[in-house]
C-alpha positions in Angstrom: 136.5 33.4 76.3 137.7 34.6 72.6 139.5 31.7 71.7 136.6 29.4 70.8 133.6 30.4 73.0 132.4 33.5 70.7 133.1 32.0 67.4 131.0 28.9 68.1 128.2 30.9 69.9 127.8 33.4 67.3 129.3 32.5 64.0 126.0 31.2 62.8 123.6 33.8 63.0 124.3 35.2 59.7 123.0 32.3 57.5 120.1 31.7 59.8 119.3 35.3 59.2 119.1 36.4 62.8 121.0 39.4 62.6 118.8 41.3 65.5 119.8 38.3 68.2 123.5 39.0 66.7 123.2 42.4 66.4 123.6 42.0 70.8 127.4 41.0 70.6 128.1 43.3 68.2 126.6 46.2 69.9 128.6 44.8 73.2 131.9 44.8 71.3 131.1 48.4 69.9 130.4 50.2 73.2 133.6 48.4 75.0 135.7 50.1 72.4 137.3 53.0 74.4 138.5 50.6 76.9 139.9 48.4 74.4 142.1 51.1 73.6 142.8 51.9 76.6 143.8 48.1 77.4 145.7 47.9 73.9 147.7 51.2 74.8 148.2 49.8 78.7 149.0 46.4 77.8 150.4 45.9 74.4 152.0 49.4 74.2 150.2 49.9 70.7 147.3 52.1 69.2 144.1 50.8 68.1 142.1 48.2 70.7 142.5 44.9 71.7 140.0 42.6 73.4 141.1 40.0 76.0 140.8 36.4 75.3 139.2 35.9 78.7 137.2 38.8 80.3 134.6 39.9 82.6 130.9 41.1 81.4 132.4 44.4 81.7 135.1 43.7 79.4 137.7 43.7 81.7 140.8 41.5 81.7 140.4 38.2 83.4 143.7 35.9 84.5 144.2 32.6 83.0 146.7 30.9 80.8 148.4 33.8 79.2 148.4 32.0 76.0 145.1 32.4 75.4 143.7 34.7 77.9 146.5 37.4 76.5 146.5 36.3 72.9 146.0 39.7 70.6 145.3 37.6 67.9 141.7 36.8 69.4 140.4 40.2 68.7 140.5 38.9 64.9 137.8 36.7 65.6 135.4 39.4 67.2 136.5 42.1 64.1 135.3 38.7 62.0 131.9 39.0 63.3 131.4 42.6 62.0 132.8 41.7 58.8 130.4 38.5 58.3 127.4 41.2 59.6 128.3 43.3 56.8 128.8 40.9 54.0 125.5 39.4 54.8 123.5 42.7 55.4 125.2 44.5 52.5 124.4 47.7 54.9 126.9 50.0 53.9 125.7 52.4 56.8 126.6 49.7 59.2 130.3 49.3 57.4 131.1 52.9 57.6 130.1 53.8 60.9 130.8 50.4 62.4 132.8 47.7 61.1 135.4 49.4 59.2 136.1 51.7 62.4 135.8 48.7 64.8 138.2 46.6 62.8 140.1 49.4 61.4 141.1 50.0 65.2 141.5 46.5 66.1 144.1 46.0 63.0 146.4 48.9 63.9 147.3 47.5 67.6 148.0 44.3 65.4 150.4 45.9 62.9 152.3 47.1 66.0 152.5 44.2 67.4 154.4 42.8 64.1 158.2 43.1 63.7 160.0 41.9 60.4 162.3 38.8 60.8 165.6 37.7 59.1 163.4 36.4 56.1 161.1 39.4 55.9 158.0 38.0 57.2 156.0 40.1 59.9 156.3 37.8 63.2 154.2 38.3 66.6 157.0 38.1 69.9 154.8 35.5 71.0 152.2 33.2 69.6 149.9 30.4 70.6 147.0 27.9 69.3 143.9 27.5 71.0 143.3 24.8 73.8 146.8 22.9 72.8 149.6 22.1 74.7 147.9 24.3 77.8 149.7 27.6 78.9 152.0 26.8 76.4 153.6 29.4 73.7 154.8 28.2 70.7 157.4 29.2 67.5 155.7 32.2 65.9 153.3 32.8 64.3 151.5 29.8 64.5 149.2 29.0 61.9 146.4 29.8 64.0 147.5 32.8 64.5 149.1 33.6 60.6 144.9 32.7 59.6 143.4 35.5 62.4 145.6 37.9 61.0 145.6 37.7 57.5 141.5 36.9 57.7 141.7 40.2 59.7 143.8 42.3 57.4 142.2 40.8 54.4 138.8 41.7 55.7 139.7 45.2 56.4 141.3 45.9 53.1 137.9 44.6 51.7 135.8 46.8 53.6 138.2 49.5 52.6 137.6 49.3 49.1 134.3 48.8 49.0 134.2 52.7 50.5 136.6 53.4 47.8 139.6 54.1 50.3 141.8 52.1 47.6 145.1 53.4 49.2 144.1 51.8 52.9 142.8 48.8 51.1 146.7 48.3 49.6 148.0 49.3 52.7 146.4 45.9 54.5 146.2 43.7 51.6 150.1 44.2 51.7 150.4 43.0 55.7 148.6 40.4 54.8 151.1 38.9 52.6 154.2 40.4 54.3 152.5 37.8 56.8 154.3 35.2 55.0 152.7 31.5 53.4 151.4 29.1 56.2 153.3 26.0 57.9 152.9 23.0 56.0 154.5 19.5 56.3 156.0 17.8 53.2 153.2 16.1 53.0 150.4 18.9 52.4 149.5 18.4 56.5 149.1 22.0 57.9 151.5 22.2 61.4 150.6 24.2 64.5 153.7 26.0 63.7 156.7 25.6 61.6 158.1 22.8 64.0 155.1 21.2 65.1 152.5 18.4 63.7 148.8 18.1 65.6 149.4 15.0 67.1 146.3 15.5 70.3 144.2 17.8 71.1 142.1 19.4 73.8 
């Protein structure tokens, strides 16, 4: 599972400094690539590659709540991982033969999955939060799903100027704010969406 089960396992190895024991996922998430794009081609009718919130070992989709299990925003969290690798290793070798391409990849089925609204922010059709409301979709983009992306695009822009690929680099820093501000109530409380407060959780 990709909506919390990865992040939690894995987002720590970096500052412990065991980048060999997270060096596995990564290498998973590299040789699954081809059918990612094949999924994000079958599935979302886009370019680049998509990972499914829930999948097999093989990296095949799984069923399950579509709201999670189906969620392209959970690919963000994976193309995190290989930016975190990066910014800790300072391995440029590793960032132009991996992370850029992997997230690079992962990014483009994202930008066609984004349409402009009335207000001229970039919207998903349909967008969820992890382990709330259950199979639930709500208005989009949530916040949850506003933070993957624009920590996605943001991360990619950054690993695209740091191979001096300044034109790309403006390319995604500009998604990222066509993305629009996040939801937040008078109060300074961040929403789930621009309708709802967190009021329970999972």
């Amino acid at each position: 599972h990709s909506d919390l089960n990865t992040q939690m396992t894995y987002i720590a190895y970096q500052t412990a400094g065991n980048f060999d024991e997270g060096s596995s996922y990564l290498n998973f998430l590299w040789n699954k690539r081809d059918l990612w794009r094949a999924f994000a081609k079958d599935f979302y009718e886009t370019p680049g590659l998509a990972v499914p919130g829930v999948m097999t070992v093989a990296g095949q989709p799984l069923g399950g709540w579509g709201a999670y299990s189906l969620s392209p925003t959970m690919t963000s969290w994976n193309a995190h991982l290989f930016y975190l690798h990066w910014l800790y290793t300072a391995d440029d070798t590793f960032l132009k033969e991996r992370a850029y391409p992997w997230c690079k990849k992962a990014a483009e089925c994202l930008r066609g999955l984004l349409k402009l609204d009335k207000n001229g922010n970039l919207k998903l059709l349909r967008s969820s939060s992890p382990e709330i409301f259950g199979n639930k979709w709500l208005e989009p983009n949530t916040n949850y799903d506003l933070m993957s992306m624009k920590m996605h695009f943001l991360a990619v822009a950054e690993m695209a100027e740091a191979q001096g690929l300044t034109a790309e680099a403006k390319s995604w820093n500009e998604l990222a704010t066509k993305l629009g501000d996040f939801h937040v109530a008078s109060d300074g409380e961040l929403m789930l969406d621009s309708k709802l407060l967190l009021r329970e959780h999972h």
